[in-house]
DOMARRO-254644 format. One record per residue (C-alpha): residue number from 0; residue in three letters; chain; x, y, z. Coordinates in steps of 0.02 Angstrom, whole numbers. Example, Ala and Ser with C-alpha at 12.3 -4.5 7.8 and 13.67 -1.06 7.14 Angstrom:
! residues 2
<r seq="0" type="ALA" mol="A" x="615" y="-225" z="390"/>
<r seq="1" type="SER" mol="A" x="684" y="-53" z="357"/>
This chain:
! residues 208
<r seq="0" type="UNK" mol="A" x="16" y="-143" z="784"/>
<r seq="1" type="UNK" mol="A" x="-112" y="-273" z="827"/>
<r seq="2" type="UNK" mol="A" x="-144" y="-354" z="658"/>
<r seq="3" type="UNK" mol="A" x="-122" y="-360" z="492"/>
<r seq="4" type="UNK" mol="A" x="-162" y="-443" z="325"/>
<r seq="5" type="UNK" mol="A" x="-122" y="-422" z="135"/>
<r seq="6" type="UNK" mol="A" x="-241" y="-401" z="0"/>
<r seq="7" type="UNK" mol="A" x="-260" y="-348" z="-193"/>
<r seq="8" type="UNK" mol="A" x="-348" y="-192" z="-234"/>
<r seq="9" type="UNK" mol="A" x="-490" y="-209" z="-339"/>
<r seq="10" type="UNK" mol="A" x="-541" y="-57" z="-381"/>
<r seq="11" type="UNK" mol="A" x="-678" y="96" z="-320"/>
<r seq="12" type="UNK" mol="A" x="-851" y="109" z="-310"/>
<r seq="13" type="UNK" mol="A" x="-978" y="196" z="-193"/>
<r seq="14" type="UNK" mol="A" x="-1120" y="141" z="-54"/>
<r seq="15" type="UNK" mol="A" x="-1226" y="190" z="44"/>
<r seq="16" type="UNK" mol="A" x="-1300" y="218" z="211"/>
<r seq="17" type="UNK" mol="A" x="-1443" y="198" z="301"/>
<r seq="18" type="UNK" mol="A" x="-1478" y="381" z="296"/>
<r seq="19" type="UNK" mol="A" x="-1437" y="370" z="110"/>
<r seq="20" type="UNK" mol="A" x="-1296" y="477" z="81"/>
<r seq="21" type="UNK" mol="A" x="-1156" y="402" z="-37"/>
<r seq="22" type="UNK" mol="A" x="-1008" y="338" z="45"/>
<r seq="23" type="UNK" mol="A" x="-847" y="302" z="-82"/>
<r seq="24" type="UNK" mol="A" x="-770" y="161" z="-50"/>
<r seq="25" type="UNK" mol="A" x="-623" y="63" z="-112"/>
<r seq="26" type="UNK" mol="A" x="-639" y="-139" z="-111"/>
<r seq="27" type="UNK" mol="A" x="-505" y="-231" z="-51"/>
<r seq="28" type="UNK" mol="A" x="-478" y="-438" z="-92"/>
<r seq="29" type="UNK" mol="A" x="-391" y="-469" z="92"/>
<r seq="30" type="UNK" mol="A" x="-344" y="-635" z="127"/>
<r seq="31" type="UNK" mol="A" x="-335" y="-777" z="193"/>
<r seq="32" type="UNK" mol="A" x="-167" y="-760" z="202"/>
<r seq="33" type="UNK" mol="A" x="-73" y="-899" z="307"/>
<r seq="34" type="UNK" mol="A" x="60" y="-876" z="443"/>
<r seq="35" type="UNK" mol="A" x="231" y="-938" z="349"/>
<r seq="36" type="UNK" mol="A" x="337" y="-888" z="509"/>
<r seq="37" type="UNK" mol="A" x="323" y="-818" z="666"/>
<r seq="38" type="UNK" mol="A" x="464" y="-734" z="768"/>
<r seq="39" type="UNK" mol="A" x="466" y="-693" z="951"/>
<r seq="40" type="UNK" mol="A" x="565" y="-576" z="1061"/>
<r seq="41" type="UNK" mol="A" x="670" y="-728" z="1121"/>
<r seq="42" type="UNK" mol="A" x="736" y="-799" z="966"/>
<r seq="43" type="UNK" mol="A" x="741" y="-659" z="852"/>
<r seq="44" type="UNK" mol="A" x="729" y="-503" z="981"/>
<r seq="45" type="UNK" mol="A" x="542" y="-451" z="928"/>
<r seq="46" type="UNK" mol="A" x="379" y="-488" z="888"/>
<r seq="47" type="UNK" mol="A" x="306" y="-517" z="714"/>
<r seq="48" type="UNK" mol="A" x="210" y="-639" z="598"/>
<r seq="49" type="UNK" mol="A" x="255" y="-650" z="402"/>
<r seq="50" type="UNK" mol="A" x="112" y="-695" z="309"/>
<r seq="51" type="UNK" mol="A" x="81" y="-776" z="140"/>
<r seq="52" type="UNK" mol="A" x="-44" y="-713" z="9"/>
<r seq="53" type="UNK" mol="A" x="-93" y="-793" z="-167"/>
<r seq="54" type="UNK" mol="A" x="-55" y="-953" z="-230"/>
<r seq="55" type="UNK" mol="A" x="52" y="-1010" z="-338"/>
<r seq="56" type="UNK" mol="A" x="136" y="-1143" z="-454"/>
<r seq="57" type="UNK" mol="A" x="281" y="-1234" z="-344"/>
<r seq="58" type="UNK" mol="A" x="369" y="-1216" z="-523"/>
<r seq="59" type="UNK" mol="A" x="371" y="-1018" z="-501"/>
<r seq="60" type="UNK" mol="A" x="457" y="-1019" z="-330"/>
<r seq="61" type="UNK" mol="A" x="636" y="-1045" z="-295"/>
<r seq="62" type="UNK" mol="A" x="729" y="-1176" z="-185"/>
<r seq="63" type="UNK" mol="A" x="754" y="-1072" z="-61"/>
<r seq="64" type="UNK" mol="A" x="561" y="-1028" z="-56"/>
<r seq="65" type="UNK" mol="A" x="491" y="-1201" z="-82"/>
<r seq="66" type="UNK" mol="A" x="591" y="-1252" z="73"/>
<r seq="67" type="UNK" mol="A" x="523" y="-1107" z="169"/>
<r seq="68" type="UNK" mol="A" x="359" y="-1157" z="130"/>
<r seq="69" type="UNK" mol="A" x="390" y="-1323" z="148"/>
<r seq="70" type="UNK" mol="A" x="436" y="-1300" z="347"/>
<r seq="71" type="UNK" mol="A" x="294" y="-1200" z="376"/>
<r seq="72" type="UNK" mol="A" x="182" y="-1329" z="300"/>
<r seq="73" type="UNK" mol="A" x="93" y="-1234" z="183"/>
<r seq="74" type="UNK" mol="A" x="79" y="-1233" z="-30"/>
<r seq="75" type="UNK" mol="A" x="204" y="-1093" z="-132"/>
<r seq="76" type="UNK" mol="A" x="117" y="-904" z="-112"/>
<r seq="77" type="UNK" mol="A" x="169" y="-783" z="-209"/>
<r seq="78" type="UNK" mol="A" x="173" y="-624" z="-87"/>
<r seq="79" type="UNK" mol="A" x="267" y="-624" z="84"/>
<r seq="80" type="UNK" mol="A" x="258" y="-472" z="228"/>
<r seq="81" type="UNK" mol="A" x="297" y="-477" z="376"/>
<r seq="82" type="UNK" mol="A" x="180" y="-376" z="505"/>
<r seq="83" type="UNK" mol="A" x="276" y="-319" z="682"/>
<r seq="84" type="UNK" mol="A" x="143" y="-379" z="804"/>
<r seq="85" type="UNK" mol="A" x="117" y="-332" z="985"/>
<r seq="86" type="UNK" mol="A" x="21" y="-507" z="1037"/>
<r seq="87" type="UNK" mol="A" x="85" y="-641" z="913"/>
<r seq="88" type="UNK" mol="A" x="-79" y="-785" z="980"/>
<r seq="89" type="UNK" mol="A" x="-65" y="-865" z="785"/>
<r seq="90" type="UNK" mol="A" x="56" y="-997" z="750"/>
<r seq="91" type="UNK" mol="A" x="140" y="-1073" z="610"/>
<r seq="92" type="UNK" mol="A" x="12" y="-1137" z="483"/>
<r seq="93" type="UNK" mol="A" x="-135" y="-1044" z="535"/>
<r seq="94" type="UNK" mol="A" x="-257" y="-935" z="413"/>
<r seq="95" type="UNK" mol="A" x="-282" y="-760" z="450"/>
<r seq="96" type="UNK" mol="A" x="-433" y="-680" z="363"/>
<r seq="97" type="UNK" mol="A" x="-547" y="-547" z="336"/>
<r seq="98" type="UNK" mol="A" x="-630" y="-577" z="488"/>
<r seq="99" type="UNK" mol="A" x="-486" y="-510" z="610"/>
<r seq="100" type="UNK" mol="A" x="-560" y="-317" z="549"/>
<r seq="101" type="UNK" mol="A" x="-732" y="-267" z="577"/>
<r seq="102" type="UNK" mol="A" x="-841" y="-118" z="528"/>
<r seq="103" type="UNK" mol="A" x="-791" y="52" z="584"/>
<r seq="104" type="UNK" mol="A" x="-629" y="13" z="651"/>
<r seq="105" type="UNK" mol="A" x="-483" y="130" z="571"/>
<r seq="106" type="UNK" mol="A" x="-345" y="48" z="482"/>
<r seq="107" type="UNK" mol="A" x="-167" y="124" z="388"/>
<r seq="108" type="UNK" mol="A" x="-147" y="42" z="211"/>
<r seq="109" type="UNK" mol="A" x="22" y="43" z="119"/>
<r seq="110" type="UNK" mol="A" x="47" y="12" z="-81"/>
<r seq="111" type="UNK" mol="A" x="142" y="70" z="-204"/>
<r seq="112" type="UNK" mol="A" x="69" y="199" z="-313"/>
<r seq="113" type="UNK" mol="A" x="57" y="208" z="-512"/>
<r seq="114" type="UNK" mol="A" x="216" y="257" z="-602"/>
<r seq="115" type="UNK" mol="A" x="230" y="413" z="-722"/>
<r seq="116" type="UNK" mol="A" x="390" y="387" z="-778"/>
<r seq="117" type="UNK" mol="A" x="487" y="535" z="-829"/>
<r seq="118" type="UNK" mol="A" x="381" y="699" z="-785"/>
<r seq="119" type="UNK" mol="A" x="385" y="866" z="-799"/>
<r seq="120" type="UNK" mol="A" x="400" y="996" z="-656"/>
<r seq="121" type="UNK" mol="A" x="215" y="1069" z="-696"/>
<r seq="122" type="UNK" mol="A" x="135" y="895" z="-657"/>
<r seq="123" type="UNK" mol="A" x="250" y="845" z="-519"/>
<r seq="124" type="UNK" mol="A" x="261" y="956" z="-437"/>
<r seq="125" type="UNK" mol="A" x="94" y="1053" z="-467"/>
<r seq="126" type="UNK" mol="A" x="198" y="1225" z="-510"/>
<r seq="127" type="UNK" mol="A" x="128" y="1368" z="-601"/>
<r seq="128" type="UNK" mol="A" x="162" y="1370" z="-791"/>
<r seq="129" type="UNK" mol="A" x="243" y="1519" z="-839"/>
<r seq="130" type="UNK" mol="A" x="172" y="1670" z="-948"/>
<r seq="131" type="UNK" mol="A" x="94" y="1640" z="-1123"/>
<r seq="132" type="UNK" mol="A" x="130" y="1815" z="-1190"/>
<r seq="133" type="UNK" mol="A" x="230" y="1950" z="-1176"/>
<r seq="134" type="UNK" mol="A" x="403" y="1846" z="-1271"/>
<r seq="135" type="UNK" mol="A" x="394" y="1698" z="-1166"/>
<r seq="136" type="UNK" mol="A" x="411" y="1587" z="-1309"/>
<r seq="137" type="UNK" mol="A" x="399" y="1384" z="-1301"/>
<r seq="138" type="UNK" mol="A" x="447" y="1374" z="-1110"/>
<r seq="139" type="UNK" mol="A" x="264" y="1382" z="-1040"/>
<r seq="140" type="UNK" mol="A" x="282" y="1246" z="-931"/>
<r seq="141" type="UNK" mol="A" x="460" y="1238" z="-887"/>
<r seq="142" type="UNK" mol="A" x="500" y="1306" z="-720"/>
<r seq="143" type="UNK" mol="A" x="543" y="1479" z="-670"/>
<r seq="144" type="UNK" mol="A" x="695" y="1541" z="-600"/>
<r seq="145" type="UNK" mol="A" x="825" y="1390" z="-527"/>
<r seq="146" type="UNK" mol="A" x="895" y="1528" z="-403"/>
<r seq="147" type="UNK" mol="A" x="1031" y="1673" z="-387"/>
<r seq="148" type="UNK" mol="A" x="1220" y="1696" z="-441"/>
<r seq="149" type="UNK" mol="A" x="1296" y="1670" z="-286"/>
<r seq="150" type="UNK" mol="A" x="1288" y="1513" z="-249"/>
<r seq="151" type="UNK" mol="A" x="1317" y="1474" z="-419"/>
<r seq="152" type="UNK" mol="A" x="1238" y="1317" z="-403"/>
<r seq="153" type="UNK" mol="A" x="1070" y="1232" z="-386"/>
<r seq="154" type="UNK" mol="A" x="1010" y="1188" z="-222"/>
<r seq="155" type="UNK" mol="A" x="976" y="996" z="-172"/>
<r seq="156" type="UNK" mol="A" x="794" y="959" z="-158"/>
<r seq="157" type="UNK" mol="A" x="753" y="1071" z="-298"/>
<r seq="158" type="UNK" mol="A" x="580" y="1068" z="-373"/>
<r seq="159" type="UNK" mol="A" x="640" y="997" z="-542"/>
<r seq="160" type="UNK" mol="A" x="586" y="853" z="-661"/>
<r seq="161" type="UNK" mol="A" x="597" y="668" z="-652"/>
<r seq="162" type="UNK" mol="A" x="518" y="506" z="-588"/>
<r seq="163" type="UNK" mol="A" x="362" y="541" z="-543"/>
<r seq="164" type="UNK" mol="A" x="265" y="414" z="-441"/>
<r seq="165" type="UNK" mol="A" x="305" y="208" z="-397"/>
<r seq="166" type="UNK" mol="A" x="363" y="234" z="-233"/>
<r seq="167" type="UNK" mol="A" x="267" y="176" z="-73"/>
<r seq="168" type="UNK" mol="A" x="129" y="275" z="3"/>
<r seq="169" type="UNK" mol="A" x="35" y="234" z="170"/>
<r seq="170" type="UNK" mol="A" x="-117" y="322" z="188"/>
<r seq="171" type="UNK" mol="A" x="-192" y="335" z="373"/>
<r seq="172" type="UNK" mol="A" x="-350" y="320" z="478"/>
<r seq="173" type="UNK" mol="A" x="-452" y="267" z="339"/>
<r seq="174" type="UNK" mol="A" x="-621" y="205" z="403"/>
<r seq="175" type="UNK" mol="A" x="-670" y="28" z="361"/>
<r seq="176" type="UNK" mol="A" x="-879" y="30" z="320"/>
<r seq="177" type="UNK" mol="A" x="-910" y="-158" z="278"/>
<r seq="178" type="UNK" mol="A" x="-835" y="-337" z="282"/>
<r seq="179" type="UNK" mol="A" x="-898" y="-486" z="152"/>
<r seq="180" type="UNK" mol="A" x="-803" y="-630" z="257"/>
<r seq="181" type="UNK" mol="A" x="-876" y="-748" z="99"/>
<r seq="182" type="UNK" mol="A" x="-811" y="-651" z="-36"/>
<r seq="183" type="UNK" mol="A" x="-656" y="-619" z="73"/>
<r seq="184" type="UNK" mol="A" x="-694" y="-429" z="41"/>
<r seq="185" type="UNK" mol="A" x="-663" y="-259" z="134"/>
<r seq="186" type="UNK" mol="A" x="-730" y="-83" z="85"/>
<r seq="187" type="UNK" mol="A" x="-619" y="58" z="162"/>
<r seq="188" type="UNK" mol="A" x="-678" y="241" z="142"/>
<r seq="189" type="UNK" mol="A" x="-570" y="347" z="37"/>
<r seq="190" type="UNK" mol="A" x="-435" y="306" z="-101"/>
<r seq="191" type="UNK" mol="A" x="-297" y="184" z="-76"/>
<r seq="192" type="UNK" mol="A" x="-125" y="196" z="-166"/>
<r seq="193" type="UNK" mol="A" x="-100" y="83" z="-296"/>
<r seq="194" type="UNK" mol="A" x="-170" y="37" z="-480"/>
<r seq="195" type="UNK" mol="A" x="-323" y="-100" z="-489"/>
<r seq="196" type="UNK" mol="A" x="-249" y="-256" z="-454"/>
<r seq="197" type="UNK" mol="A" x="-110" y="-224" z="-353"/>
<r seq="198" type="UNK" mol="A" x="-37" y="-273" z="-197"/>
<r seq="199" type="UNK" mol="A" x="-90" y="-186" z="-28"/>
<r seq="200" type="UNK" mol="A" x="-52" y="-209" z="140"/>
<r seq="201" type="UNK" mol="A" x="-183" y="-184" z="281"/>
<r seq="202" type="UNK" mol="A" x="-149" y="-160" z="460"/>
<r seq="203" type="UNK" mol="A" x="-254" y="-69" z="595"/>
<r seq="204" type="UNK" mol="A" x="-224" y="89" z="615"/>
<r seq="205" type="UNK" mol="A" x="-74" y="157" z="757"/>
<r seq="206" type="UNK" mol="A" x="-123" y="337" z="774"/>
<r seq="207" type="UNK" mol="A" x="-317" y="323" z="775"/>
């Protein structure tokens, strides 16, 4: 990984190009974020930058925070990641923003996605509903058979019901078609995990 930055996802729209076919695109609010610590392979046995995203009341951090900040020499944020980097040229204090991605490059984006709670097999995990006729009766979408009587027991890993969704998801090589460095915007192609306002994080991308 090369670089890195966290944003909030706005939402999705579409655009287009200059042979006029729609492109949908998802906006991203990335940045600035500042650099709140930076570790190297001599003090803390690898590279890596943790950046700080969205300010915030010094009342709504803790001790422990405000003295973090405090070092770094920056105001209270309210997000902190930290990004492994291979070339760590940014130092204590400094502002990362949109800028460091440009226009057709490919980048990996990580967020959590929306929870569903409690959920049912058939919208989980996308299984056929059983039979309506034929003395089914009020099972239609309950899942089918859980196995055999041998084992006598239900395998682990089962198909079943239960949380569905708030987990992190990184979705890869998505394309990014346009920076607004005023606006501290990026539009990536595709869908990114996450509802509208939440938390991403955007590096470039390490199988492209």
């Amino acid at each position: 990984m090369k670089k890195g930055i966290i944003g909030k996802k706005l939402g999705m729209t579409q655009i287009f190009d200059e042979k006029g076919n729609v492109i949908p695109v998802t906006l991203i609010e990335a940045g600035p974020c500042a650099v709140a610590q930076k570790k190297t392979v001599e003090t803390d046995g690898y590279n890596a930058l943790q950046l700080a995203y969205s300010d915030v009341s010094a009342k709504h951090v803790n001790r422990a925070e405000a003295g973090h900040f405090k070092k770094a020499g920056i105001t209270a944020k309210r997000h902190l990641k930290e990004f492994r980097l291979e070339d760590c040229s940014a130092n204590v204090g400094d502002v990362i923003s949109v800028d460091t991605f440009a226009a057709g490059e490919k980048v990996d984006i990580t967020g959590i996605t929306k929870g569903h709670g409690y959920t049912g097999a058939i919208k989980r995990w996308n299984l056929h509903m059983l039979g309506k006729t034929h003395g089914i009766g009020p099972i239609h979408r309950q899942s089918g058979s859980m196995g055999v009587i041998d084992p006598a027991r239900i395998f682990k890993n089962k198909k079943m019901a239960g949380q569905y969704g708030n987990e992190q998801v990184t979705v890869l090589n998505l394309a990014v078609v346009k920076i607004d460095s005023e606006k501290n915007l990026i539009a990536v192609k595709g869908a990114v995990p996450g509802a509208k306002g939440s938390i991403v994080f955007i590096r470039d991308s390490v199988k492209a």
